[in-house]
PDB file of N, CA, C, O and CB in Angstrom:
ATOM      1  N   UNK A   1     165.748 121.758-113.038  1.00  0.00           N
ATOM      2  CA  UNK A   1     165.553 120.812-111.965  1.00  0.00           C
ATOM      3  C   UNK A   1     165.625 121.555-110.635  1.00  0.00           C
ATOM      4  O   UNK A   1     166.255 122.602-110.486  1.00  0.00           O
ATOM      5  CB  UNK A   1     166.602 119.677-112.030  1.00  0.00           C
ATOM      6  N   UNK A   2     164.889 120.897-109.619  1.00  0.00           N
ATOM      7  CA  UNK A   2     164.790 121.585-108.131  1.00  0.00           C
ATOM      8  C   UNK A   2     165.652 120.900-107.355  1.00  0.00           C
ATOM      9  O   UNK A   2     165.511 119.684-107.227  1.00  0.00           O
ATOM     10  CB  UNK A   2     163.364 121.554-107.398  1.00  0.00           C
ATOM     11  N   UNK A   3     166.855 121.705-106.611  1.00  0.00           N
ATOM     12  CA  UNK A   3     167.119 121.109-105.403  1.00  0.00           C
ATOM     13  C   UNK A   3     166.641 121.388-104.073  1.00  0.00           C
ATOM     14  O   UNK A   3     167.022 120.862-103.027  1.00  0.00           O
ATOM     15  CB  UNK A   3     168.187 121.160-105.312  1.00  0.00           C
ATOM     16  N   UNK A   4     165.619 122.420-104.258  1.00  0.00           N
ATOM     17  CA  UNK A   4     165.260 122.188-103.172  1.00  0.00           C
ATOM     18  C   UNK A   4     163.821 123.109-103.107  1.00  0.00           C
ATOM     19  O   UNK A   4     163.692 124.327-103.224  1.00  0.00           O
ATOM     20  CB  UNK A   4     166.426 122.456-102.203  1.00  0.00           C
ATOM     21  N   UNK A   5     162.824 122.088-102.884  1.00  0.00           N
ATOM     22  CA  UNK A   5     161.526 121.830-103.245  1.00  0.00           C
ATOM     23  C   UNK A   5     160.630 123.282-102.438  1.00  0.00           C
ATOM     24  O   UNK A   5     159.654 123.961-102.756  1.00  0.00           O
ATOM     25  CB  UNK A   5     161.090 120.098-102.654  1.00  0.00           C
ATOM     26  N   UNK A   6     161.418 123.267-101.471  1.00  0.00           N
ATOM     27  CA  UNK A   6     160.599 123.961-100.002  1.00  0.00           C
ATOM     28  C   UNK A   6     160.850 125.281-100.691  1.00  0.00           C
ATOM     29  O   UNK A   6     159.940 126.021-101.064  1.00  0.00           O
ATOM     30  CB  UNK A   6     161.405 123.756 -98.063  1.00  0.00           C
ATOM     31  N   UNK A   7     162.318 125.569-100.859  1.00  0.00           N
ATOM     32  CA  UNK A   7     162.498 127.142-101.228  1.00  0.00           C
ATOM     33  C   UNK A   7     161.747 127.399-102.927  1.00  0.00           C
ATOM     34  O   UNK A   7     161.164 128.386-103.375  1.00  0.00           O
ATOM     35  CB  UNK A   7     164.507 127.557-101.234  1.00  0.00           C
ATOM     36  N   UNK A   8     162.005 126.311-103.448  1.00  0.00           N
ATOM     37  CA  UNK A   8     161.882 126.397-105.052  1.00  0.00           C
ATOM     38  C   UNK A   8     162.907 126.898-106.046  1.00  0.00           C
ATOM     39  O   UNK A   8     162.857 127.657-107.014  1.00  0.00           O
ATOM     40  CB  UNK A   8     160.840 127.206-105.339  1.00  0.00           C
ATOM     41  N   UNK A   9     163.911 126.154-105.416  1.00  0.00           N
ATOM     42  CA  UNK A   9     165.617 126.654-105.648  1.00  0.00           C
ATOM     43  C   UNK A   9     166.202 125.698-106.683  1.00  0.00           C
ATOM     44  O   UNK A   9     166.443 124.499-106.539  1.00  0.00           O
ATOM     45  CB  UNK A   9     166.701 126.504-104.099  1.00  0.00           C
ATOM     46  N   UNK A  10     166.361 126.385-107.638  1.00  0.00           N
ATOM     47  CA  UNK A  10     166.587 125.477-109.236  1.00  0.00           C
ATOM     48  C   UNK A  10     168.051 125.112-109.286  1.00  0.00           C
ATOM     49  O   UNK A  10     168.571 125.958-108.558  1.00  0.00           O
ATOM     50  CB  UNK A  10     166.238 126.514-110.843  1.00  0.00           C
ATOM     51  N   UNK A  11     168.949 124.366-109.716  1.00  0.00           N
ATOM     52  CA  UNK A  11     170.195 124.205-109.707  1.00  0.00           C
ATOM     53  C   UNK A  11     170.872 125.572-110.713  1.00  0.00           C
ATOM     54  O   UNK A  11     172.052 125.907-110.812  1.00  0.00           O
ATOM     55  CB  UNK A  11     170.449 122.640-110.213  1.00  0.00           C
ATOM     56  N   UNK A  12     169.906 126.049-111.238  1.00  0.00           N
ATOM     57  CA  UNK A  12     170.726 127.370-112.113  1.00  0.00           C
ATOM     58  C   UNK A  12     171.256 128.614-110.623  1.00  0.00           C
ATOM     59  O   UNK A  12     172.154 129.383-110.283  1.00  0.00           O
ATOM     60  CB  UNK A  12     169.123 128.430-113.601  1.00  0.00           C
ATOM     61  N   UNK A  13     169.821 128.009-110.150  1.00  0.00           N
ATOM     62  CA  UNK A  13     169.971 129.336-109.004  1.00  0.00           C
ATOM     63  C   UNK A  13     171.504 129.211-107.881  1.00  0.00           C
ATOM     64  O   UNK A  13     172.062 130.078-107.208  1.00  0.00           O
ATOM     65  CB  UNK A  13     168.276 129.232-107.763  1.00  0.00           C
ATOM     66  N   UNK A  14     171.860 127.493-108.110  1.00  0.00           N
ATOM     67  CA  UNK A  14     172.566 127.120-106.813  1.00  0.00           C
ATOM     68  C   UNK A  14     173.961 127.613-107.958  1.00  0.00           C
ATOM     69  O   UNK A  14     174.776 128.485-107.660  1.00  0.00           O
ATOM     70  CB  UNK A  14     172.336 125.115-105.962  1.00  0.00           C
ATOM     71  N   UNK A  15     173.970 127.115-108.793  1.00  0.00           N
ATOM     72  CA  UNK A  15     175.365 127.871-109.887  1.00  0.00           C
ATOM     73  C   UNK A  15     175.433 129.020-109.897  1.00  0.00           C
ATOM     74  O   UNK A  15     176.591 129.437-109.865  1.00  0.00           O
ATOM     75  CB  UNK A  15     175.391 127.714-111.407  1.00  0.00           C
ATOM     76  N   UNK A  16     174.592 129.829-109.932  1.00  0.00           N
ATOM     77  CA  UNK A  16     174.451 130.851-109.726  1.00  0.00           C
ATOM     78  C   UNK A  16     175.103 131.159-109.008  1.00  0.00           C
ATOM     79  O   UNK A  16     176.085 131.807-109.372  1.00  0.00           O
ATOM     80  CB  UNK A  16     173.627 131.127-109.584  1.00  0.00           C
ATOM     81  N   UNK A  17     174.909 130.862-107.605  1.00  0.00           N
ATOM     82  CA  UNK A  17     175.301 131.534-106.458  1.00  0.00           C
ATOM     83  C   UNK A  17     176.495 130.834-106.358  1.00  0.00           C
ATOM     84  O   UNK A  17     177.192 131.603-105.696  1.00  0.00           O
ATOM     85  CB  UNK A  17     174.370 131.520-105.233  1.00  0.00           C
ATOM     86  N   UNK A  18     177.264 129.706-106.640  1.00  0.00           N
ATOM     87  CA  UNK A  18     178.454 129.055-106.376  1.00  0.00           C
ATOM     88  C   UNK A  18     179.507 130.138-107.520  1.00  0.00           C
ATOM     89  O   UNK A  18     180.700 130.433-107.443  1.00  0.00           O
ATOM     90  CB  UNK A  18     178.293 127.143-106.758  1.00  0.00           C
ATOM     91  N   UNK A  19     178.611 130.459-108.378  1.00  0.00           N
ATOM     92  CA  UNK A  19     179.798 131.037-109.811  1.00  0.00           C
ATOM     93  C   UNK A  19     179.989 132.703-109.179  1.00  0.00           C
ATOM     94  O   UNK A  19     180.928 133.357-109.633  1.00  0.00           O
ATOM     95  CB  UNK A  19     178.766 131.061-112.056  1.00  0.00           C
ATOM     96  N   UNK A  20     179.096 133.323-108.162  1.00  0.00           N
ATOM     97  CA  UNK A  20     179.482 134.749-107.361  1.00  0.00           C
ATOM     98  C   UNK A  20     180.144 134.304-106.437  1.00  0.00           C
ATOM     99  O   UNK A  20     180.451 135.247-105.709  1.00  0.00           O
ATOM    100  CB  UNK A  20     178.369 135.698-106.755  1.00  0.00           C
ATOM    101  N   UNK A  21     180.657 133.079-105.952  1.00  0.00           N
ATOM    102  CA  UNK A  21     181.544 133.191-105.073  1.00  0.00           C
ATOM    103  C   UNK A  21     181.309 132.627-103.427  1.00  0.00           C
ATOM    104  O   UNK A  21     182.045 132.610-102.440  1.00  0.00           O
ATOM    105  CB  UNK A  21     181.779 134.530-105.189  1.00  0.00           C
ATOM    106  N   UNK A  22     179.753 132.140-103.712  1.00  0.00           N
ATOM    107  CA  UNK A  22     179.262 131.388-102.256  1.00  0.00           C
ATOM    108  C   UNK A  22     180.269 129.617-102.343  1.00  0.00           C
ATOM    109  O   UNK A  22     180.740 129.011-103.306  1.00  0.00           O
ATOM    110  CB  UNK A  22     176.898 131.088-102.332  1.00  0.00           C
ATOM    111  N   UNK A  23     180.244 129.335-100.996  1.00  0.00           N
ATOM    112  CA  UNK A  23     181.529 128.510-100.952  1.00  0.00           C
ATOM    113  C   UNK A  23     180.849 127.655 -99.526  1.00  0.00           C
ATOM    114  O   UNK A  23     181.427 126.730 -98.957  1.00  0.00           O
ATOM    115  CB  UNK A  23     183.290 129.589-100.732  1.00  0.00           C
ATOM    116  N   UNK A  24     179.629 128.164 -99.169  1.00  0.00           N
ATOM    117  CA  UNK A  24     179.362 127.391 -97.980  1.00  0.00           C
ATOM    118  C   UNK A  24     177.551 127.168 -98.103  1.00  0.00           C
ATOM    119  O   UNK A  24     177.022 127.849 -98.981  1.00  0.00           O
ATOM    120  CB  UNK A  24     179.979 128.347 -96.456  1.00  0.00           C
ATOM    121  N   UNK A  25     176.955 126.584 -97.566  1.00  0.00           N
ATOM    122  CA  UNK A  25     175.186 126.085 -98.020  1.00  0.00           C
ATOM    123  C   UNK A  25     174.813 127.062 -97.167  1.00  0.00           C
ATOM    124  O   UNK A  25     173.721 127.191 -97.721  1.00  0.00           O
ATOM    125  CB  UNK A  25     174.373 124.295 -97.624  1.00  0.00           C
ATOM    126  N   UNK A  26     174.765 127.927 -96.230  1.00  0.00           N
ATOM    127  CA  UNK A  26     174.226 129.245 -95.788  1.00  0.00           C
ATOM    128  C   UNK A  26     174.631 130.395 -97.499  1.00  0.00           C
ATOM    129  O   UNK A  26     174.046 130.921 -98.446  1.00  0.00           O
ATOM    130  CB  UNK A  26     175.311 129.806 -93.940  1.00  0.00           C
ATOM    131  N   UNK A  27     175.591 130.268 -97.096  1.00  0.00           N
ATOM    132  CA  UNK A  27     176.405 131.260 -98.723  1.00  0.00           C
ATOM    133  C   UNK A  27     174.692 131.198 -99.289  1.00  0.00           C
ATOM    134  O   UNK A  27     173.763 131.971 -99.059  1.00  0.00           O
ATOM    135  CB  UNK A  27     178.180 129.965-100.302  1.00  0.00           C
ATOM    136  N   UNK A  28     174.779 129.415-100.447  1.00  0.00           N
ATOM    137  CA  UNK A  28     174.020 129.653-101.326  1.00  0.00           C
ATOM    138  C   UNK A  28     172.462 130.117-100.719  1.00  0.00           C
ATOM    139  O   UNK A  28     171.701 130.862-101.336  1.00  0.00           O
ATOM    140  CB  UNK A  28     174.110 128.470-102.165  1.00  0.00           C
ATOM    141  N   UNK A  29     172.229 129.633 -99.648  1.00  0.00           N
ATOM    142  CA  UNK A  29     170.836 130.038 -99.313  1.00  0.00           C
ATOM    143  C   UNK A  29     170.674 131.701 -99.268  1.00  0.00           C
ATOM    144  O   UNK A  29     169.721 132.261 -99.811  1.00  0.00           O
ATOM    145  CB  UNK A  29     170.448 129.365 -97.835  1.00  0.00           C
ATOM    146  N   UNK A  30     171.660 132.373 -98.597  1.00  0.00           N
ATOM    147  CA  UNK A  30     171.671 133.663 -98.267  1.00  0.00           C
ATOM    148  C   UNK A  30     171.158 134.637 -99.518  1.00  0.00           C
ATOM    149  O   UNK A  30     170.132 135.236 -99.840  1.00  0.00           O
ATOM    150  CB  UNK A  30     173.082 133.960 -97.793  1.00  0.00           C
ATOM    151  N   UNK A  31     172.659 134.401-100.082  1.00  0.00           N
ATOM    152  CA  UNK A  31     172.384 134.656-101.970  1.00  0.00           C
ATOM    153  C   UNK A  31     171.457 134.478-102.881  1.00  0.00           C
ATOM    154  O   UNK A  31     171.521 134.976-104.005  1.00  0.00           O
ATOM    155  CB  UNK A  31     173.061 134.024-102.717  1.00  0.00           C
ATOM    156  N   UNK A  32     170.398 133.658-102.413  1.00  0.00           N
ATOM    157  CA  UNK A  32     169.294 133.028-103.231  1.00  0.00           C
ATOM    158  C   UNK A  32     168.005 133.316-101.965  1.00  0.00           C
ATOM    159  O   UNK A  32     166.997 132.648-101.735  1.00  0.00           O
ATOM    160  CB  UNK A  32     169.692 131.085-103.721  1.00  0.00           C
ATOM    161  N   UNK A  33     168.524 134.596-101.285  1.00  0.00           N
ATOM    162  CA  UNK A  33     167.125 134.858-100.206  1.00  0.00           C
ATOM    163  C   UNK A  33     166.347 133.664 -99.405  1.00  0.00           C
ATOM    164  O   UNK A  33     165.253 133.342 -98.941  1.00  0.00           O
ATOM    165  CB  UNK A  33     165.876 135.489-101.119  1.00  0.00           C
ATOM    166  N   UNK A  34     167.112 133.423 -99.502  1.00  0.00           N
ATOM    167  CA  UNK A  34     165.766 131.921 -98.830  1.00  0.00           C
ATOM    168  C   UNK A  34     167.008 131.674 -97.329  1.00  0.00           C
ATOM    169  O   UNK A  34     168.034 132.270 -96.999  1.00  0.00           O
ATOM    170  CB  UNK A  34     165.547 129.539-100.540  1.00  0.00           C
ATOM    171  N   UNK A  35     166.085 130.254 -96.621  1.00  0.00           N
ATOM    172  CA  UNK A  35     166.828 129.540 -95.970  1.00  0.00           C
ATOM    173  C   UNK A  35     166.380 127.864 -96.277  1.00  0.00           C
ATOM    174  O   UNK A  35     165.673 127.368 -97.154  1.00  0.00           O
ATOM    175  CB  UNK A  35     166.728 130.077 -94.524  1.00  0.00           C
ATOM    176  N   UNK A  36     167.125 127.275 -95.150  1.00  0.00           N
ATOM    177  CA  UNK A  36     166.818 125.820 -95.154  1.00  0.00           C
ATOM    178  C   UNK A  36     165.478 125.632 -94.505  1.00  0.00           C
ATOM    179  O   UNK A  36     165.263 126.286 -93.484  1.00  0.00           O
ATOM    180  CB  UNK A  36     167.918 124.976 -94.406  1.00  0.00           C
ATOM    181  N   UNK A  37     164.394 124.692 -95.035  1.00  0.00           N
ATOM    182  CA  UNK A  37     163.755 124.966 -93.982  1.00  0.00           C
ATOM    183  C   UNK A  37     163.345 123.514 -93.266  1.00  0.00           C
ATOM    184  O   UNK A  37     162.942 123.368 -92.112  1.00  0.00           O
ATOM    185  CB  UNK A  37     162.609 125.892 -94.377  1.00  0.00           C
ATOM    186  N   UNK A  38     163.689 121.864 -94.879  1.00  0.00           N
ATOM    187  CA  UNK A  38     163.227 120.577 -94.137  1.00  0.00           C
ATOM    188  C   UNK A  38     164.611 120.168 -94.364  1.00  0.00           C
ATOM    189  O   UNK A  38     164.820 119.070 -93.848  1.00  0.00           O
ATOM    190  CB  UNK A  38     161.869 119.530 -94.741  1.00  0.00           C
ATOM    191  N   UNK A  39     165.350 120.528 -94.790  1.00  0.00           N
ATOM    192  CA  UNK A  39     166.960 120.169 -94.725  1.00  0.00           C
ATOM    193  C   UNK A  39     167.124 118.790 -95.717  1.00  0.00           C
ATOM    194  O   UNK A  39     168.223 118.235 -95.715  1.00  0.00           O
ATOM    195  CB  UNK A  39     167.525 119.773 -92.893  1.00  0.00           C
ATOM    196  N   UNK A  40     166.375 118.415 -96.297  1.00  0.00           N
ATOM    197  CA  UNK A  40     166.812 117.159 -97.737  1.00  0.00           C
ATOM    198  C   UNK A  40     167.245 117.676 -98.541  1.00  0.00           C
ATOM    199  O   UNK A  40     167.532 116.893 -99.446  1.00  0.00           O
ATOM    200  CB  UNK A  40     165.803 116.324 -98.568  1.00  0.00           C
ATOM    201  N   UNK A  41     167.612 119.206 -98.867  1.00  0.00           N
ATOM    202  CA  UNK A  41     168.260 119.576-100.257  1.00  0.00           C
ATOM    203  C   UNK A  41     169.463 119.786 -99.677  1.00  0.00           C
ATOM    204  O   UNK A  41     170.201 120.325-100.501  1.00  0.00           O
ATOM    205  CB  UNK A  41     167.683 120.866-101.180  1.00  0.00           C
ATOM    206  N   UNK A  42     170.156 119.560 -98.346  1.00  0.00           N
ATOM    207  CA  UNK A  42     171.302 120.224 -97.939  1.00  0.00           C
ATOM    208  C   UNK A  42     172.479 119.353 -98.552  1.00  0.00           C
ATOM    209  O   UNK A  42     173.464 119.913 -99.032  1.00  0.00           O
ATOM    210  CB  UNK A  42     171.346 120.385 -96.339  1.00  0.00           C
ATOM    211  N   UNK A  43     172.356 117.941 -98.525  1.00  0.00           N
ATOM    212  CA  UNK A  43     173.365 117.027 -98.795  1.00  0.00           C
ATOM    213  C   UNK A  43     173.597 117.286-100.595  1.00  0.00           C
ATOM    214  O   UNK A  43     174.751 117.102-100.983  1.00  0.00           O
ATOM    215  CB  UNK A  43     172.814 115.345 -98.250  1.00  0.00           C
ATOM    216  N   UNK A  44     172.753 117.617-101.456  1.00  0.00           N
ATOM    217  CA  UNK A  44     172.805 118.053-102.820  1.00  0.00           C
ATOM    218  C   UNK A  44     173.617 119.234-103.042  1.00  0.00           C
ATOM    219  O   UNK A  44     174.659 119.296-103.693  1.00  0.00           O
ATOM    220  CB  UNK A  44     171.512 118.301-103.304  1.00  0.00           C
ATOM    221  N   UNK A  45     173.001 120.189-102.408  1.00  0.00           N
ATOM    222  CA  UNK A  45     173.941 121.349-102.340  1.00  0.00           C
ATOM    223  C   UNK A  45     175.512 121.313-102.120  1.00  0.00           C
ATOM    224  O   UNK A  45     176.308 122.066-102.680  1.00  0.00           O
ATOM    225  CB  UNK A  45     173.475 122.085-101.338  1.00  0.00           C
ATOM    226  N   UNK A  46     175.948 119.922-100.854  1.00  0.00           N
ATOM    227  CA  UNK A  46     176.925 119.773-100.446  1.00  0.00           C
ATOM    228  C   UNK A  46     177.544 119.381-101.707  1.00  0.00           C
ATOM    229  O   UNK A  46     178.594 119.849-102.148  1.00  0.00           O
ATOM    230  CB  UNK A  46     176.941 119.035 -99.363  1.00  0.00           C
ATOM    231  N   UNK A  47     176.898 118.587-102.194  1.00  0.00           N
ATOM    232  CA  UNK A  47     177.845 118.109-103.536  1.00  0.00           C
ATOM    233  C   UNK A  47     178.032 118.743-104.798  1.00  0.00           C
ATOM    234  O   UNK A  47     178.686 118.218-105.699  1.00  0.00           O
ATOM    235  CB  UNK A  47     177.434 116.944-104.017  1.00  0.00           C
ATOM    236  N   UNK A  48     177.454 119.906-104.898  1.00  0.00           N
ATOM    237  CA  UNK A  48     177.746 120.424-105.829  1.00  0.00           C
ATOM    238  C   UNK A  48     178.680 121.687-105.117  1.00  0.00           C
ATOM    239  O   UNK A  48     179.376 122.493-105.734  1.00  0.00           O
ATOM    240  CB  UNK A  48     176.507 120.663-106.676  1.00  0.00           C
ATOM    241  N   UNK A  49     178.508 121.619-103.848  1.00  0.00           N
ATOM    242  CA  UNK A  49     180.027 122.648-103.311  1.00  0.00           C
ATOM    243  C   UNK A  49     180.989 121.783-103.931  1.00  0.00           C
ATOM    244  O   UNK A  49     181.621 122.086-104.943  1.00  0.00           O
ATOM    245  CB  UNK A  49     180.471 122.849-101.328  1.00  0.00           C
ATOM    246  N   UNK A  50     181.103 120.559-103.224  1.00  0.00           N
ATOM    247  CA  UNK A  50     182.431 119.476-103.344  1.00  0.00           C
ATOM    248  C   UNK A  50     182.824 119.761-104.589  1.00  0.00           C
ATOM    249  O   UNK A  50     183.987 120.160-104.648  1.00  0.00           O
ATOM    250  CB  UNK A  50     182.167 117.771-103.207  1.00  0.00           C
ATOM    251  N   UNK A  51     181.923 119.650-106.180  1.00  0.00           N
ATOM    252  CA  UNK A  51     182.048 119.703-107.941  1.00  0.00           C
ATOM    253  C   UNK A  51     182.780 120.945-107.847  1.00  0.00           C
ATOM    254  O   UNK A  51     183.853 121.158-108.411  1.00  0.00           O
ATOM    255  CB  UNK A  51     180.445 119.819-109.060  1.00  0.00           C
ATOM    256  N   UNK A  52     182.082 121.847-107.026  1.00  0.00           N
ATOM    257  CA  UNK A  52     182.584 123.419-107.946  1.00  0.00           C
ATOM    258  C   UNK A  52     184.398 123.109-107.276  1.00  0.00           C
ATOM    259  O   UNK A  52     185.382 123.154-108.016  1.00  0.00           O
ATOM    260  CB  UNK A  52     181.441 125.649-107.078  1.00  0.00           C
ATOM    261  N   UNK A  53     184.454 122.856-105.994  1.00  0.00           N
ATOM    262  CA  UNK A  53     185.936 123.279-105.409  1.00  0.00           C
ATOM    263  C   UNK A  53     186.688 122.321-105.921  1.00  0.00           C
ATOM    264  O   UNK A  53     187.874 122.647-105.966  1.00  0.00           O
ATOM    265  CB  UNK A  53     186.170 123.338-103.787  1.00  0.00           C
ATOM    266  N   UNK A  54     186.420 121.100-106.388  1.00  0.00           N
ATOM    267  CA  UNK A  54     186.983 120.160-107.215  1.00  0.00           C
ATOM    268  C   UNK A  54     187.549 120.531-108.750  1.00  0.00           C
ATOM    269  O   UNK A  54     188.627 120.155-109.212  1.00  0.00           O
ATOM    270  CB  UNK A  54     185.978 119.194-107.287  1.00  0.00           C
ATOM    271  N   UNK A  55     186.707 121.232-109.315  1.00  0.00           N
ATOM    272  CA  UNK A  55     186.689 122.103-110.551  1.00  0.00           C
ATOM    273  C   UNK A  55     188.085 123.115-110.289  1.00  0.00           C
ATOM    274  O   UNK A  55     189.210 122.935-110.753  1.00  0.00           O
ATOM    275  CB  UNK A  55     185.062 123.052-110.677  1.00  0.00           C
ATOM    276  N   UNK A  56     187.520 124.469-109.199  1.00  0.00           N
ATOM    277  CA  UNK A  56     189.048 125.092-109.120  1.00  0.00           C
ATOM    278  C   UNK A  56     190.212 124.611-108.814  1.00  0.00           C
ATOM    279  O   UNK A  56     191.168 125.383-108.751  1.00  0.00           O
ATOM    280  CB  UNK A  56     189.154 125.925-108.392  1.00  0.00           C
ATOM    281  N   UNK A  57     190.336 123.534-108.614  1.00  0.00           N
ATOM    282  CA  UNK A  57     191.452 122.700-107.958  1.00  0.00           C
ATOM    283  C   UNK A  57     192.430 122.618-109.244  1.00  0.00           C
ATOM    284  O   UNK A  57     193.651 122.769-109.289  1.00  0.00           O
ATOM    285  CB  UNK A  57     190.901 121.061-107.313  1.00  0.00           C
ATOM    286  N   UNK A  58     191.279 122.260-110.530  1.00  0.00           N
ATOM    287  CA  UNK A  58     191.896 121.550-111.492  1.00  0.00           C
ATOM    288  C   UNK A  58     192.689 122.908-112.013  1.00  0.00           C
ATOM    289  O   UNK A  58     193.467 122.842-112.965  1.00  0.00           O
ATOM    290  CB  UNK A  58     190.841 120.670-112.574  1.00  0.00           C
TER     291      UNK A  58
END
């Protein structure tokens, strides 16, 4: 699945980059070469920051 259409940024790619240690939506963009460019995948991304830091919590 795509979160984000513009870059062509797959949710493996956004785990990806959350499981090396990105912790902020520049992080995952940086890590995954791209940037933002129409900003509708940003709030998705946000929530799967929120899952992952929710996860280490536990």
């Amino acid at each position: 699945m795509r979160v984000c259409l513009c870059n062509d940024l797959s949710v493996q790619a956004v785990e990806g980059a959350l499981g090396a240690g990105a912790r902020r939506v520049a992080e995952i963009f940086r890590r995954n070469a791209c940037a933002p460019v129409c900003g509708q995948c940003v709030e998705a991304i946000r929530t799967m920051l929120d899952r992952a830091r929710e996860d280490e919590e536990e």
